[in-house]
BAZAPA-283765 format. One record per residue (C-alpha): x, y, z. Coordinates in steps of 0.1 Angstrom, whole numbers. Layout:
REM BAZAPA-283765
R      c1      c2      c3
R       X       Y       Z
...
***
This chain:
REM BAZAPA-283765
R      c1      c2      c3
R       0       0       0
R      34      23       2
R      26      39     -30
R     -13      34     -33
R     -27      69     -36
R     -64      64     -49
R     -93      37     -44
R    -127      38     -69
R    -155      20     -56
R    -178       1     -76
R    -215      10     -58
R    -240     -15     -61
R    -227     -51     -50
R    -195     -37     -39
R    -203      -9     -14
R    -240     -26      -1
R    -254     -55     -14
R    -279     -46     -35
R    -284     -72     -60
R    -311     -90     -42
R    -332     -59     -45
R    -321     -58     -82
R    -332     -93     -90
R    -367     -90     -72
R    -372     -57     -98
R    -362     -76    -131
R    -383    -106    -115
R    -415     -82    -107
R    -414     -62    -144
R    -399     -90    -168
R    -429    -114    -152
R    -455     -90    -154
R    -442     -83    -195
R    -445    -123    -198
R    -411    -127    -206
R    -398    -165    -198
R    -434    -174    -204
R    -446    -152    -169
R    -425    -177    -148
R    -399    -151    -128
R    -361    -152    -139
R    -333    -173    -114
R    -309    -161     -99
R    -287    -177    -119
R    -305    -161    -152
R    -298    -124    -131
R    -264    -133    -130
R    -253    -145    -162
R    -273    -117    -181
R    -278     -83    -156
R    -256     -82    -129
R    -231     -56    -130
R    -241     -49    -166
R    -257     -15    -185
R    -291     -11    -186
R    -290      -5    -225
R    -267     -35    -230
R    -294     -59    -207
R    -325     -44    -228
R    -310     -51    -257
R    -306     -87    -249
R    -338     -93    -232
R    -357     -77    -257
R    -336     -80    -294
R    -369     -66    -310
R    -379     -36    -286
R    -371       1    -297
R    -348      23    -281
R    -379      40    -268
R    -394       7    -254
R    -363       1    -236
R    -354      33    -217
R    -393      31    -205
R    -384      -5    -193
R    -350       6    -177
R    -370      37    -163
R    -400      17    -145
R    -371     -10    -130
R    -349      14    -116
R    -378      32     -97
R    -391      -1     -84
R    -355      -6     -71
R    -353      29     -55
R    -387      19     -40
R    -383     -14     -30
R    -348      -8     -17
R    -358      19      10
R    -351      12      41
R    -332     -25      27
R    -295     -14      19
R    -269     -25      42
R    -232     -19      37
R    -209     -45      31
R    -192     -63      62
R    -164     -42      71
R    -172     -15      51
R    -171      13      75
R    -135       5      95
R    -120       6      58
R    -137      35      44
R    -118      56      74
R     -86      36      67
R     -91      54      33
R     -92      85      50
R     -70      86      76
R     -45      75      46
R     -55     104      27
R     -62      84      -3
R     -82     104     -32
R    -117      78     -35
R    -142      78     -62
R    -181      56     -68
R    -175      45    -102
R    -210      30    -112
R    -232      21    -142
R    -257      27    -121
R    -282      61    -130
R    -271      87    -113
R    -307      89     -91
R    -302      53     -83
R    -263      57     -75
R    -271      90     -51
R    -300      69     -32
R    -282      39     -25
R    -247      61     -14
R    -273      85       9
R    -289      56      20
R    -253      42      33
R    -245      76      51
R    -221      84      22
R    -235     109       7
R    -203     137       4
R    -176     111      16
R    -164     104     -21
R    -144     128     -43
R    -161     122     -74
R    -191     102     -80
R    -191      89    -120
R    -217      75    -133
R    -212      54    -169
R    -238      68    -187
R    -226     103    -188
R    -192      88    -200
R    -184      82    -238
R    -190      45    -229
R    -203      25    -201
R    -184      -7    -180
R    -170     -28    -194
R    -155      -4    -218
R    -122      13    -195
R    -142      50    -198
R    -155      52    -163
R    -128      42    -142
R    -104      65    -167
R    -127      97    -160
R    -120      91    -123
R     -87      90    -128
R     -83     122    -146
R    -111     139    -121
R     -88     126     -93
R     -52     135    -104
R     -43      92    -102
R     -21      70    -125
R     -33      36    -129
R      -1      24    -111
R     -11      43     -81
R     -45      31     -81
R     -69       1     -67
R    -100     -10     -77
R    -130     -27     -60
R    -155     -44     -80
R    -176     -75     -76
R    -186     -82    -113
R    -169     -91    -143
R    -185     -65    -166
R    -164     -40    -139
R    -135     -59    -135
R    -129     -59    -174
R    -136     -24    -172
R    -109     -13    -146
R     -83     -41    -161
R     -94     -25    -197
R     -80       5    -176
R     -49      -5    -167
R     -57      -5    -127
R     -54     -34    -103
R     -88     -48     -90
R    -100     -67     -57
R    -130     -91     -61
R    -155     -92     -37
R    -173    -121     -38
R    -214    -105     -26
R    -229    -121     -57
R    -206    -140     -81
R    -180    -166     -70
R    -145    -156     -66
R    -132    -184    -100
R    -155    -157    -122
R    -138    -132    -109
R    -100    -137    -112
R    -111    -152    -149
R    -125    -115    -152
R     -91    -103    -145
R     -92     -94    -105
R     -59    -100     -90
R     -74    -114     -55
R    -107    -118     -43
R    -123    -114      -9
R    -153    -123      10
R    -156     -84      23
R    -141     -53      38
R    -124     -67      67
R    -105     -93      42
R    -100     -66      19
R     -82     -41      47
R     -62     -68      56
R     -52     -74      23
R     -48     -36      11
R     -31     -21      44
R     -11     -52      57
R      -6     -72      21
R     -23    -107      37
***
């Protein structure tokens, strides 16, 4: 950690875990559209084909024939049912808060690099009492490309002074891992919603369970 001088934070997944909530909104809107023949998706479905991904790039798959139109409505109506079915739901990650004022007592420069919509991204970080502890908050769609293109996590980089060399990433799906890797920067897995093999084949150079693995691993190397 000598020379570590910046740390960008994927949001949902990685900071709290939100992909249950997720799921429950695909499952609610995809059922009542009668896709998968009305019979809600699996989790295993969510995480082969949404998790961690953009909500254009999903649509798209999910519904090859749908118009643009149709598919920001869809994207729309999900993302308030998450907001509304996550209130009150959204717990931080094990160990979350002891390394969040590692970060900060290090001076470290930290940035929520999401593909989340900015709305959804600013509930879920209020929600978690983080509300103005990040630098920057960058959200993929209001890059030239979303994860898993490099954009996002190079925008924070530039917003936040960093070199890729200085810099650590924590992400819990592949779509993000590829992205930061596409970046240059070293990743951590955490392992809320896909197993740890997915991961390091994503490109993550460890993986750990949560926060208190991953201080242990950032500030003492173990």
């Amino acid at each position: 950690a000598a020379d570590l001088r910046g740390v960008l934070f994927d949001v949902d997944g990685t900071l709290c875990d939100s992909d249950p909530i997720h799921l429950l909104a695909f499952q609610e809107m995809l059922a009542s559209l009668g896709f998968n023949g009305g019979k809600p998706i699996d989790e295993r479905f969510f995480q082969e084909h949404i998790s961690g991904r953009h909500n254009p790039d999903i649509c798209r798959d999910l519904f090859p024939d749908g118009t643009e139109e149709e598919h920001e409505q869809f994207a729309r109506e999900k993302e308030q049912l998450f907001r509304t079915r996550s209130k009150g739901r959204l717990q931080p990650v094990a160990g979350l808060p002891e390394f969040l004022e590692w970060v900060q007592a290090q001076g470290l420069r930290k940035a929520a690099v999401t593909n989340a919509p900015r709305e959804n991204a600013e509930c879920m970080l209020a929600a978690l009492g983080l509300a103005d502890f990040f630098d920057e908050l960058v959200i993929g769609a209001e890059c030239p490309r979303a994860k898993p293109h490099p954009d996002p996590y190079i925008v924070a980089m530039e917003r936040l002074g960093l070199r890729p060399e200085h810099t650590v990433v924590l992400e819990d799906s592949p779509s993000g891992i590829q992205a930061a890797r596409a970046a240059g920067i070293a990743v951590v897995g955490l392992t809320t919603g896909q197993p740890g093999e997915k991961l390091l084949k994503a490109g993550a150079s460890h993986t750990r369970q949560d926060y208190v693995g991953v201080l242990s691993l950032i500030a003492h190397g173990t």
